[in-house]
N, C-alpha and C positions, 0 to 999 in steps of 0.2 A: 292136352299137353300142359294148360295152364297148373289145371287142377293139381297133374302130378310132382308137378316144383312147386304147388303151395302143400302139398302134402310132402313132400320128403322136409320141407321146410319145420314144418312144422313136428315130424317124426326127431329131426335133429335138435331141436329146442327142450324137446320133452326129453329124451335120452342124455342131454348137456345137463336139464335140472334135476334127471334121478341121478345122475354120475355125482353131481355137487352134493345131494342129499347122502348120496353112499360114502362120500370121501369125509363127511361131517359126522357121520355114524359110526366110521371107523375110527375116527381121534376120539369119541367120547367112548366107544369099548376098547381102544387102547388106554387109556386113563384110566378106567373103572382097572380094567385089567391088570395094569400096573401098583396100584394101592392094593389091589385081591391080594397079589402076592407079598406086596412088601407088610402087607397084615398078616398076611399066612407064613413067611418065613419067620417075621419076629414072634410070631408065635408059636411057633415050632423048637425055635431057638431057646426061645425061655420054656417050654416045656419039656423040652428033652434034656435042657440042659447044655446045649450045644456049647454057651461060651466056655465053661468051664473047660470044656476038651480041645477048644482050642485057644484056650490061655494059657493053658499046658503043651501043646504045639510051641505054639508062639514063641516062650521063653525058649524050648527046645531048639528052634530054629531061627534063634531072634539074631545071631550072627549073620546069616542066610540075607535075613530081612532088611539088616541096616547096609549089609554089602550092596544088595538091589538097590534100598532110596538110595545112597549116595553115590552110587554107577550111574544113577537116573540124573540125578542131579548136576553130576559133576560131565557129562556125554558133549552137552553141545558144547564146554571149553574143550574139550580134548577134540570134536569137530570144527572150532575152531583155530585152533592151535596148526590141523592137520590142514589147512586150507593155506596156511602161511611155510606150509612145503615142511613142516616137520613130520615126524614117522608117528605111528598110531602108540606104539612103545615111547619115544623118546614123553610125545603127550603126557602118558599117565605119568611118568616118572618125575613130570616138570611139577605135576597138578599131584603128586603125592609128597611130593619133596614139601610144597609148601603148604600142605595141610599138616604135613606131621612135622612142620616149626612152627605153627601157627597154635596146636596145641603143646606141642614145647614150652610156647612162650606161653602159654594161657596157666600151663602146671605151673613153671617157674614164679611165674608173678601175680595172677588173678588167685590160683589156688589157695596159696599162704595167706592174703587176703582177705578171702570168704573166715578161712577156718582161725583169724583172730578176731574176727566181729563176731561169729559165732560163741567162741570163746568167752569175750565179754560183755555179749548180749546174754550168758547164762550165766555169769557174775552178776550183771544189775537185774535176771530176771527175779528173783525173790524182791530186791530193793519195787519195782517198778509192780509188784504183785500186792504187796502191801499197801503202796498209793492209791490201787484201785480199791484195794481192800476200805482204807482210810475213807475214800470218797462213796463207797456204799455204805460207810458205815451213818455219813451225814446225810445220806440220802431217808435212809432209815428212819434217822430223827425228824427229818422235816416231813415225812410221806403219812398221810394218816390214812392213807385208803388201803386196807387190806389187803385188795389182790395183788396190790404192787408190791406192799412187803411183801409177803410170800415168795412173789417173783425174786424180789432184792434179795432174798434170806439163802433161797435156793442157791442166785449166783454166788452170793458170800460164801459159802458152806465148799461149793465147787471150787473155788478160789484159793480157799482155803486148804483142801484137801488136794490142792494142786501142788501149795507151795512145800506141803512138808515132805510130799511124795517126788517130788520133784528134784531134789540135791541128794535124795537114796539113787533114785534110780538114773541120773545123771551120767554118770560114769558107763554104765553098759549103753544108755541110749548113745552115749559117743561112741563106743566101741560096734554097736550096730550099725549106726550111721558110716563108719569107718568102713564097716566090713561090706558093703553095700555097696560104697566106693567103688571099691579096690574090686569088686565082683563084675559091676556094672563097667567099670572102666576095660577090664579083660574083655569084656564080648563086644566090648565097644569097636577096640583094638583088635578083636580077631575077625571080625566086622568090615574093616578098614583092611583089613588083609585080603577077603574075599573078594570088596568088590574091587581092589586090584584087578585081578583076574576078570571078575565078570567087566568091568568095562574096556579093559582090553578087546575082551571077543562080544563087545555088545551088538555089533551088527549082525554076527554068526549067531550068535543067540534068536537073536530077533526073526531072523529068517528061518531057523530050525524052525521053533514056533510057528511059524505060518506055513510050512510047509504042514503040521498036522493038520491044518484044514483044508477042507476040500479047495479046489482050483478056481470056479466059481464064486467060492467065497475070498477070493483075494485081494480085489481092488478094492473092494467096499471096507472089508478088514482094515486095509492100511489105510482108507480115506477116514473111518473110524477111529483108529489109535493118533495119528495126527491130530484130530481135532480135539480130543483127551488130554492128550501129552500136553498138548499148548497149552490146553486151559489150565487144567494140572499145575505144571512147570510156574507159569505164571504167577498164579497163586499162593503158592509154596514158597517160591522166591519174592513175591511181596509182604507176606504175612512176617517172612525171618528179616527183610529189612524194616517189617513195622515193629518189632521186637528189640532189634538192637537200637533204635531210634529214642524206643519207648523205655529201654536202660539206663540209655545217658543220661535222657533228656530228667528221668523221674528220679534217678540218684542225685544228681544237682539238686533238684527242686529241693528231697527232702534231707539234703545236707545243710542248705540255705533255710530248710524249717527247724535246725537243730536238734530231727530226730538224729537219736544214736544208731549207729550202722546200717546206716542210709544204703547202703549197697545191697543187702541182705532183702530188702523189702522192694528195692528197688527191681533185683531179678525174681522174685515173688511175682510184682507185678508185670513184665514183661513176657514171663510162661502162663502165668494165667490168661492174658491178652491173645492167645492164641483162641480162646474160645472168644467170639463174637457177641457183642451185645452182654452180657452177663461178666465174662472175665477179667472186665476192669474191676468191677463193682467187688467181685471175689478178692483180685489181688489188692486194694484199699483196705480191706477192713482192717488185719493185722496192725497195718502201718498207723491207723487210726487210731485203732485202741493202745496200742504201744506209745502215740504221740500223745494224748490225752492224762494216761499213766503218769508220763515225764510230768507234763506240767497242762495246765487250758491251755495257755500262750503256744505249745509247740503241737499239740493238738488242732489248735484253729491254724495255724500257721501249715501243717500236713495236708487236711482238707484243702486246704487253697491252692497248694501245690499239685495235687493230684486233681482236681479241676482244671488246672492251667493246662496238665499234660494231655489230659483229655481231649477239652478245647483244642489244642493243637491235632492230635492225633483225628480226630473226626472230621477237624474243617482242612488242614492239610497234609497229612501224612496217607490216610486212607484215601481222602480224593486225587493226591498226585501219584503215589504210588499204588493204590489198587484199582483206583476208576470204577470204571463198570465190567471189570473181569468175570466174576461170576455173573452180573446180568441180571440175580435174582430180588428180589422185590423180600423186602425187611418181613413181612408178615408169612411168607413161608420158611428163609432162617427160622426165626423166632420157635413157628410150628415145629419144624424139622431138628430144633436145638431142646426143645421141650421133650418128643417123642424118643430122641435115642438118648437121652436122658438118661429118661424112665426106663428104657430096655437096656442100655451099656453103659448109664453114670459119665463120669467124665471123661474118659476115652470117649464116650461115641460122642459130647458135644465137641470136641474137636475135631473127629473125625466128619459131624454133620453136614457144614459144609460144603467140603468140596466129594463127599460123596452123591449129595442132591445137584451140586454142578455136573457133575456127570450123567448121573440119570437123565437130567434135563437135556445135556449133551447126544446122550444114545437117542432119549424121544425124537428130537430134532433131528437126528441124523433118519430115524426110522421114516418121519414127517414125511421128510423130503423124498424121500427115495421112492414112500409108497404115491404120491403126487405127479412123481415123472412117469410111473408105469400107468397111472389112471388119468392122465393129462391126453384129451382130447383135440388134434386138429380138426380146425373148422375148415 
């Protein structure tokens, strides 16, 4: 009798540590698995051709697109709103009213704004084209090493052939610019119109949708898209208040450095800041070379400023307002902003992100789930 409770004893030890060994074999050919495909999809993509056909979708449906994010967006105020006993309808109508005075006010006053610093930032770009021109040109003189002239000669030649092509084709580049506007702002606006409607019926939506999946797959579905959604949501809504933060705060700076049309450079550097790690560095350059042009003094004076903003933004914009939202460790960003790079350029570093929070999010959900069906009582 002894023997047979030291033997099931030990039967149950050895089945506890092949279940541990299996349940460790299974995260490593989930892993291997999940890179297979995300190798084999971007490679399929770039060899078929894929984004091309659906960059052409895209545009085709991009009213579709912006109706969705900003129904997604704008969902838990209009759940909020409806918790304080107003009607699902009265909601959107409170939360459209004040989005479309919000870009009211924005055409009214921010618009004309932009398009007079434009305006006379392409008045002194010749003036400001030749200063650089001027200070290559003593660079020239003092530089005896060869390969650096050559380098110096090249950008002067570029510079050059900037400036006189530059005030020809001026006038159509506004006139595209213009038209690009007024294209972008219609689908923007018919966009806004959509997702009226879709966030009206966003619950009806949402449950359509899971009714086309099987019955068994229901709870897990919804415990899935909730923990998305949050991360998501989150995200999105940190990123655009580190945006408008990172406006203010870098138009001040480089008004106070006496570059010219500090606003200009300043919302430069705010959209590029949506790419991580990289899209400061991107939005500074501009502002850089433009301050340098004017004078050294507003030049050192730009750098400084845009350090400061930085400094702020890394040690408390990001830390109070993003935290540890994504969760993700700097060295797989970095990876993950490098690779979709290389496969979708600068849409996919913005999009890197929070599409690797999500994977992360599904693995984790898969984790889990497959741990409670291989979870052993003792």
């Amino acid at each position: 009798m002894f023997n047979n409770k030291k033997e099931n004893k030990i039967n149950i030890t050895t089945i506890n540590q092949m279940l541990e060994i299996g349940k460790k074999l299974m995260k490593i050919i989930y892993f291997v698995t999940i890179i297979c495909l995300i190798l084999l999809g971007t490679y399929l993509i770039e060899e078929w051709h894929i984004l091309n056909f659906i960059r052409d979708i895209l545009i085709v449906i991009s009213p579709v697109f912006i109706g969705i994010v900003a129904a997604w967006l704008c969902e838990p105020i209009v759940d909020f709103l409806q918790s304080k006993n107003f009607s699902r309808l009265l909601s959107c109508i409170i939360i459209y009213a004040i989005i479309i005075g919000l870009i009211a006010l924005i055409l009214c006053n921010f618009i004309p704004l932009v398009m007079k610093e434009l305006k006379d930032f392409a008045i002194t770009l010749p003036e400001i084209l030749n200063k650089l021109k001027l200070w290559i040109e003593k660079l020239l003189n003092i530089q005896n090493n060869l390969e650096i002239k050559r380098v110096l000669l090249k950008l002067y030649g570029g510079i050059e052939k900037f400036i006189y092509t530059s005030s020809d084709n001026l006038p159509n580049i506004i006139i595209d610019i213009g038209k690009n506007i007024i294209g972008g702002g219609a689908l923007f606006f018919l966009g806004i119109i959509i997702s009226f409607y879709i966030l009206y019926d966003f619950n009806k939506i949402r449950q359509y949708a899971l009714k086309l999946l099987p019955q068994k797959w229901h709870q897990n579905t919804k415990e899935l898209y909730e923990r998305i959604n949050d991360s998501l949501r989150k995200y999105v809504q940190g990123v655009l208040l580190i945006m408008i933060l990172v406006f203010l705060t870098q138009a001040i700076g480089l008004y106070l450095a006496g570059l010219k049309e500090p606003f200009i450079f300043a919302l430069f550097c705010a959209i590029t800041d949506i790419i991580p790690y990289f899209g400061p560095y991107i939005g500074a350059i501009p502002a850089i070379i433009v301050g340098f042009a004017t004078s050294p003094a507003v030049g050192l004076f730009t750098i400084i400023s845009i350090i400061i903003i930085q400094l702020l933004e890394n040690n408390l914009y990001q830390p109070i307002i993003m935290g540890q939202k994504t969760k993700l460790h700097p060295i797989v960003i970095i990876l993950s902003l490098l690779i979709f790079e290389h496969f979708f350029g600068i849409i996919g570093m913005i999009v890197a992100t929070p599409i690797v929070s999500c994977c992360k999010t599904i693995y984790l959900f898969m984790d889990e789930k497959m741990n409670e069906k291989n979870s052993l009582i003792e």
